[in-house]
C-alpha positions in Angstrom: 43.8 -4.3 -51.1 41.3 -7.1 -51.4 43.0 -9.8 -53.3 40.5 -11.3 -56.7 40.7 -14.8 -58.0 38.9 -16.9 -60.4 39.6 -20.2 -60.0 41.1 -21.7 -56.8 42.9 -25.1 -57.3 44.9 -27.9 -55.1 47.1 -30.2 -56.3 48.3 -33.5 -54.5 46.6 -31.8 -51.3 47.3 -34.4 -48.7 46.2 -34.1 -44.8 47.7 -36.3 -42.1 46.8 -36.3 -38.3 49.0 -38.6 -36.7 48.8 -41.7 -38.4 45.5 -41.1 -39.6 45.3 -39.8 -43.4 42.4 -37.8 -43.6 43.2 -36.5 -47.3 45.5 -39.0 -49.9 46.5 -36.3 -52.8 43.3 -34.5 -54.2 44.0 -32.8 -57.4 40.5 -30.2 -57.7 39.7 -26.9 -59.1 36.7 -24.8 -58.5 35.3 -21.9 -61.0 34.1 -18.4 -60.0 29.9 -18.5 -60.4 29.6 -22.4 -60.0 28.5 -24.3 -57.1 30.6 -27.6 -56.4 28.8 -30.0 -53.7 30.8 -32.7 -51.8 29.2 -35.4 -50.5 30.6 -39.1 -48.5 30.7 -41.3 -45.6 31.5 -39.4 -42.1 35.9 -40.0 -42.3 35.6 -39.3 -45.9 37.9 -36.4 -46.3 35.1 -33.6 -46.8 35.3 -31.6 -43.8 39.2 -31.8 -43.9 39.4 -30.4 -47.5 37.1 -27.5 -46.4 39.5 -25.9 -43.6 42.2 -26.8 -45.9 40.7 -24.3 -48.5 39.8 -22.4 -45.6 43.4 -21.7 -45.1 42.1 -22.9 -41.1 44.0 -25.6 -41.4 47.7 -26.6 -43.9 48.3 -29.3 -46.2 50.9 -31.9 -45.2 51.9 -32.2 -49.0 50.1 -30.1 -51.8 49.2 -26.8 -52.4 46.7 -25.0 -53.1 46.2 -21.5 -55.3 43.4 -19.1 -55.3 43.9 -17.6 -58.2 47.7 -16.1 -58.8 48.3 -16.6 -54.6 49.6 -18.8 -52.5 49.5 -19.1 -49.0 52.4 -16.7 -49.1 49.2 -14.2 -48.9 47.5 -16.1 -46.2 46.6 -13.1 -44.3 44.5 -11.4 -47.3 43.3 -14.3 -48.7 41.7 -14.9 -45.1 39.4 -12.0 -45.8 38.2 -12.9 -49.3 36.7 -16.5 -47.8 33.1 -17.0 -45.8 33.2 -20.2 -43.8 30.1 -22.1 -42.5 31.5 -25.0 -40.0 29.1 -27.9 -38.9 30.0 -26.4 -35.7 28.7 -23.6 -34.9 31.2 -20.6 -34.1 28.7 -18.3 -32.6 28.4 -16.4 -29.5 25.5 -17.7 -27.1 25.3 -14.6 -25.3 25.3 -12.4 -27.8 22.0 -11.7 -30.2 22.0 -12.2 -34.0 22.4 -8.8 -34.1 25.2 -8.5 -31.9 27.0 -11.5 -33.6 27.3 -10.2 -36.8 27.6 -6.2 -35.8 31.1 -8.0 -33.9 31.8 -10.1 -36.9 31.9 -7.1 -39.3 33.5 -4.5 -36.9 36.3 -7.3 -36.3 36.6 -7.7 -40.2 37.1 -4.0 -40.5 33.9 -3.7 -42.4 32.2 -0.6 -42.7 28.4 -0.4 -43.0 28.0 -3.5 -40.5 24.9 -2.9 -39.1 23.2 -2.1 -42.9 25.2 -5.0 -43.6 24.2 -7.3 -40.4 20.2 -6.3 -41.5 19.8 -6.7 -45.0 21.1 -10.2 -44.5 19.1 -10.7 -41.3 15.9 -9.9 -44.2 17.5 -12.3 -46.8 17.4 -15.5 -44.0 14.0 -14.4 -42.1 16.1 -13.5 -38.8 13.7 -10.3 -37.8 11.7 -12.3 -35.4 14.4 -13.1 -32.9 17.0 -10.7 -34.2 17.5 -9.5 -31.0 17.3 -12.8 -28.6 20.5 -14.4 -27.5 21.6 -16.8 -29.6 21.1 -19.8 -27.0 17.7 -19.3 -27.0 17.7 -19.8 -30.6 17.0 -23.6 -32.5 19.6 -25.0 -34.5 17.9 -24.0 -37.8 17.9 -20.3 -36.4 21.3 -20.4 -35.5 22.6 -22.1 -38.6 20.9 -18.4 -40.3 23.3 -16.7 -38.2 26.2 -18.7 -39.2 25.1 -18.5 -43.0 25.1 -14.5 -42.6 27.9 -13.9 -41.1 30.4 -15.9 -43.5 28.5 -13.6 -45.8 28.7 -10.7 -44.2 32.1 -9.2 -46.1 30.9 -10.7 -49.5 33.0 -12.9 -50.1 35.0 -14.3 -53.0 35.4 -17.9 -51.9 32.3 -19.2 -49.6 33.0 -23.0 -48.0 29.7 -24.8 -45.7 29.7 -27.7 -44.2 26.3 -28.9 -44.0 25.1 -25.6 -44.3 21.2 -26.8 -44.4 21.4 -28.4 -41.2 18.4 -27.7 -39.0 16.2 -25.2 -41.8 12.1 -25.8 -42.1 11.3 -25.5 -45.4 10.4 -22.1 -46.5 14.4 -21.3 -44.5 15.8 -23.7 -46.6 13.9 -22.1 -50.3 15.3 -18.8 -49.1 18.9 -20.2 -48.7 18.8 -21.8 -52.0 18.0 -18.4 -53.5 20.7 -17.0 -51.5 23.2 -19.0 -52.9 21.7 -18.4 -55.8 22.5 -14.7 -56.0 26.3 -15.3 -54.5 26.4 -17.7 -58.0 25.6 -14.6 -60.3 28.0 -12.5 -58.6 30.6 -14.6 -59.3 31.3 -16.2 -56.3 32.9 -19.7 -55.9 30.6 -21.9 -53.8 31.6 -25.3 -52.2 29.3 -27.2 -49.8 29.5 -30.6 -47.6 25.9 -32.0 -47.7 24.5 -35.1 -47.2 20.9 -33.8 -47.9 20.4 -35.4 -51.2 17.5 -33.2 -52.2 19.0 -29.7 -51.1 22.1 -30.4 -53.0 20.3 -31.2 -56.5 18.1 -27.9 -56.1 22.3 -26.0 -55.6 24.8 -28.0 -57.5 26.8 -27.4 -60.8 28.7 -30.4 -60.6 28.7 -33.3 -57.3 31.7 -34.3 -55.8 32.0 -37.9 -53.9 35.0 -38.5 -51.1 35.8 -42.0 -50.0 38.7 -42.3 -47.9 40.6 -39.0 -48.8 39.9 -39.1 -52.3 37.4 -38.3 -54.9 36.4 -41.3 -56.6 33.3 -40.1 -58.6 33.3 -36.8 -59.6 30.1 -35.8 -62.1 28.6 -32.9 -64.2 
């Protein structure tokens, strides 16, 4: 059963790695069909609230609910989240293609290569669908990355500088993109520094300084 949520919230979410606080008790929520941008210094907190909410990483205090669930439903909640990290979690060897065929076959999905190529269409990947990924440029990767947290549609979509490395007309058909995932009802939360990108995207902007958010806007 693939769990549904509308809202996802955190309360009091702190994060601590050794002595460092990286997150000092962020009370947030986030709306299905809106698009929340983050933005802030490097250290700020951004990133860490993302694999928090990514359920890749767990609070040291706080919680956080998607919905009616906790993390008691880690597991299934898992599958109802697309992730874009600044890092890129790709296979070099592997082609686009082959990437996100793996992705979906390892998600259970059925479909993946109709799935795998309409999204290859959506982010222009035809050209080099089929070249290993470490002959690809960052921008061409950073498609791949963007298609396959989309690849099982879903509910929850988290990126972290997901415009890193996209030319122009990439970047116009990545906005539209996200977009479409806003009129289905998804709930979209980006870390961006780009300020231009995340006026043309954003509900609402969020700023981080030091683990907190000390200027949230409309």
């Amino acid at each position: 059963m693939n769990l549904d949520f509308e809202e996802v919230s955190a309360a009091g979410l702190a994060k601590s790695y050794g002595p460092t606080l990286a997150l000092a008790g962020v009370d947030l929520s986030f709306a299905a069909g809106e698009v929340t941008v983050i933005q802030g210094s490097n250290g700020s907190g951004k990133s860490t609230l993302l694999w928090l909410l990514a359920m890749l990483a767990y609070p040291t205090r706080g919680h956080i609910r998607y919905g009616r669930y906790d993390a008691s439903r880690a597991d299934e909640l898992r599958g109802r989240i697309g992730f874009v990290a600044h890092q890129l979690q790709l296979y070099p060897g592997l082609s686009g293609r082959e990437n996100l065929v793996l992705a979906a076959r390892l998600q259970g999905l059925s479909g993946a290569d109709a799935r795998a190529s309409a999204l290859r269409d959506s982010l222009g990947l035809g050209e080099y669908w089929d070249r290993p990924i470490r002959t690809y440029s960052r921008g061409q990767a950073q498609r791949v990355s963007i298609a396959r947290a989309l690849l099982h549609e879903p509910r929850l979509l988290l990126m972290d500088e997901p415009a890193t490395g996209l030319d122009v007309n990439s970047t116009a058909s990545f906005i539209e993109l996200i977009e479409r995932q806003k009129r289905d009802g998804s709930i979209v939360i980006i870390v961006t520094h780009e300020a231009k990108f995340a006026s043309s995207v954003a509900d609402r902007i969020l700023h981080m300084d030091r683990g907190r958010v000390v200027e949230p806007s409309a």
